[in-house]
N, C-alpha and C positions, 0 to 999 in steps of 0.2 A: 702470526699464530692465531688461528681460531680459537675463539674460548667458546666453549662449551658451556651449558646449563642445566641442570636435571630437571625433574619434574616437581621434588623436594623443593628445590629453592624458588621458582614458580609459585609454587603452593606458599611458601612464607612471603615474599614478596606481595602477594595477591591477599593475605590474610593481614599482613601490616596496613596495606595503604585500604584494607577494607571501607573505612569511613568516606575517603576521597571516590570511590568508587562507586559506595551508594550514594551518593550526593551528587557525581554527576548524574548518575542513572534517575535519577528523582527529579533534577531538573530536566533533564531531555523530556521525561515524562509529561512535566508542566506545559512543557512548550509545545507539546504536539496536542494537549488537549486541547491549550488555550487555541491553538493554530485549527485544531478541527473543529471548535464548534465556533468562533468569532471570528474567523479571519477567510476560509474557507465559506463558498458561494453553493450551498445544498443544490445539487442538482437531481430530477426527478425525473423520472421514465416513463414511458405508456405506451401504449402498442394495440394497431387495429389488426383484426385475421382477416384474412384476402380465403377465398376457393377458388382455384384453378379447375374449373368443372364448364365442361361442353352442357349444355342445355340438353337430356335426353326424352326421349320420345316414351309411352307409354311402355314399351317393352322391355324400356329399363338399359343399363351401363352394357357397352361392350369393351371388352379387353384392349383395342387398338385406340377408342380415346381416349381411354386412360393413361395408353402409354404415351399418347402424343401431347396430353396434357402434363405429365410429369418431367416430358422433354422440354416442353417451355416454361416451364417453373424456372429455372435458370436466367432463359432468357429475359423474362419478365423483373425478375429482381434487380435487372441492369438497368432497366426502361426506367422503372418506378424513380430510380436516384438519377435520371439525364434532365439534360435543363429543360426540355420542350412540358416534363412534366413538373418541375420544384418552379419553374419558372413563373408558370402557371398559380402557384400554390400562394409563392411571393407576393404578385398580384391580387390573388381575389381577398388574401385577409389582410394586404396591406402592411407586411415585413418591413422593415426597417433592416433591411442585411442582402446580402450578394446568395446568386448559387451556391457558393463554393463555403460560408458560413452556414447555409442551411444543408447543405450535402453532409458536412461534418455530425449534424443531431440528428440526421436517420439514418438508420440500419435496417437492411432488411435478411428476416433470417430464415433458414428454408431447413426444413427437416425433414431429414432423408428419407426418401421413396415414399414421399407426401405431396399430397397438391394443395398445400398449404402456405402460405407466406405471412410474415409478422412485420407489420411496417413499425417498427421501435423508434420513437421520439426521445429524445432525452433532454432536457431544457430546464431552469431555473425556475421558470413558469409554468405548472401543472396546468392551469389553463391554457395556456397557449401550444403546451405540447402535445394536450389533447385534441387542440384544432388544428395544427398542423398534422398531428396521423391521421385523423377525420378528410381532413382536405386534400390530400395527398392520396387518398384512397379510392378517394369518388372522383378527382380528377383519373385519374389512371384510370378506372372500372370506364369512364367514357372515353378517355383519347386511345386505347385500345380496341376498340372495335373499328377505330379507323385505321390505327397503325398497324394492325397484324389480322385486320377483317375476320376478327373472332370474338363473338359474343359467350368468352370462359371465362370471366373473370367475376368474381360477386362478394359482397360486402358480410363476411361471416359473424363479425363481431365486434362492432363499433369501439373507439378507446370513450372512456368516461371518466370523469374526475371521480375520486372515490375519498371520503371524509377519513381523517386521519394517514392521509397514505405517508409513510418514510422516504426520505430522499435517499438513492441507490448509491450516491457520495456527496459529502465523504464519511467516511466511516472510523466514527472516534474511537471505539475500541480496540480495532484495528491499527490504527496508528497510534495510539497509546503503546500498543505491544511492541509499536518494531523501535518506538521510541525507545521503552526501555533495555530491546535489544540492541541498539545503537548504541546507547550510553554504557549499556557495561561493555562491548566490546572496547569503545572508544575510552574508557575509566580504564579500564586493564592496561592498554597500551601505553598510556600517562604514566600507570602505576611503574609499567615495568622502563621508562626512558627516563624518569624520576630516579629508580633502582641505578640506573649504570651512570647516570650524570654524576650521582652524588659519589663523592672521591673517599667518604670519609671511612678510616680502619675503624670498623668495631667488634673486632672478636679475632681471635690468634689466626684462624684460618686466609683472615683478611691481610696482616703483616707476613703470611708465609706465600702468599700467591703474589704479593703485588712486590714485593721486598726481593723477596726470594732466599731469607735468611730465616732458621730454625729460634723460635720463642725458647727465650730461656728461662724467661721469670713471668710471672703474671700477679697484680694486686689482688687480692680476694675482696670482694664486697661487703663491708660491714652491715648489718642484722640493724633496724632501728634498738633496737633495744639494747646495744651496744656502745650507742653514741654518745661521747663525751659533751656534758653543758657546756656550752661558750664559759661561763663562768665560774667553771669548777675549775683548779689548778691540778695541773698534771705532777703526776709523783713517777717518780722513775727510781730506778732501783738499784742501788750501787753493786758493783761486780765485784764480787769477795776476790780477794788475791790467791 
């Protein structure tokens, strides 16, 4: 037989163990702070802009380079991350890591029916992730005019270390919150496997569901102000005949 629950006893269940529940939700709290500003490695982002632009002549942009520069915007954001060019990057500043670790901290990102490109560094080292978008830039801006014998590509807008800048992760407030959504999910569920473990009858409803026999008497709960001194003697009352 399924047993059923309303929403009612939910809601008491949930209101009894209220204390065990902000308590865990208050530690989860703790732990995700301590964990996002102490334990977590602040990681920082930067980003150089790339022009995909053909060199034009006095007369100014025609429509057909433009579209043939937008068609290679695509292709060029594959080039930028292949090893002939990170390989290169590894080299001249002297990495200490493989391709396939410096392929992971660039991105590059392309916005729609733009001849624009963002080469996105993301690194522990604001410095260093601004020399690797820098270098990764100007390597491409030159090994492209061999590789694809087209002089479109140019250096729009350098990355720079910038004073005060925040790390893009992690993000303590953020994880404070889901912290605390964690902990009361995961409080609630205690609350309520606490609720059905515990076997104990506390109220007539409890003795007729589990029993399955009708309450025929119950003690009333005496009022403090009711209650006999340990050291008063009891007087009782003789029953007339």
């Amino acid at each position: 037989m399924i047993e059923t629950i309303s929403l009612r006893e939910i809601y008491l269940i949930l209101k009894n163990r209220m204390r065990l529940i902000l308590a865990i939700t208050i530690a989860f709290m703790i732990v995700a702070a301590l964990i996002s500003y102490y334990m977590l490695t602040p990681i920082y982002q930067t980003s150089t802009q790339l022009l995909v632009s053909q060199q034009q002549a006095e007369t100014g942009f025609d429509s057909e380079s433009i579209e043939t520069d937008l068609q290679l915007v695509g292709t060029y954001s594959e080039i930028i991350k292949s090893p002939i060019i990170l390989e290169q990057v590894i080299s001249q500043l002297g990495l200490e890591m493989s391709y396939e670790e410096l392929n992971e901290k660039i991105t590059v990102e392309i916005a729609e029916s733009s001849q624009l490109l963002n080469v996105v560094v993301a690194d522990a080292d604001l410095a260093a992730a601004v020399e690797i978008a820098n270098s990764t830039a100007e390597i491409f801006e030159v090994e492209i005019l061999e590789l694809m014998n087209a002089d479109n590509v140019s250096i729009l807008s350098p990355a720079v270390v910038m004073e005060n800048q925040t790390p893009v992760s992690p993000n303590p407030p953020l994880n404070i919150l889901l912290g605390a959504i964690a902990g009361l999910l995961i409080g609630a569920a205690i609350a309520m496997i606490l609720r059905y473990l515990d076997t104990t009858l506390r109220v007539e409803k409890d003795i007729q569901d589990v029993l399955g026999i009708p309450v025929l008497g119950a003690i009333s709960p005496m009022n403090e102000e009711e209650d006999i001194p340990a050291n008063e003697p009891i007087a009782f009352k003789r029953r007339e005949a």
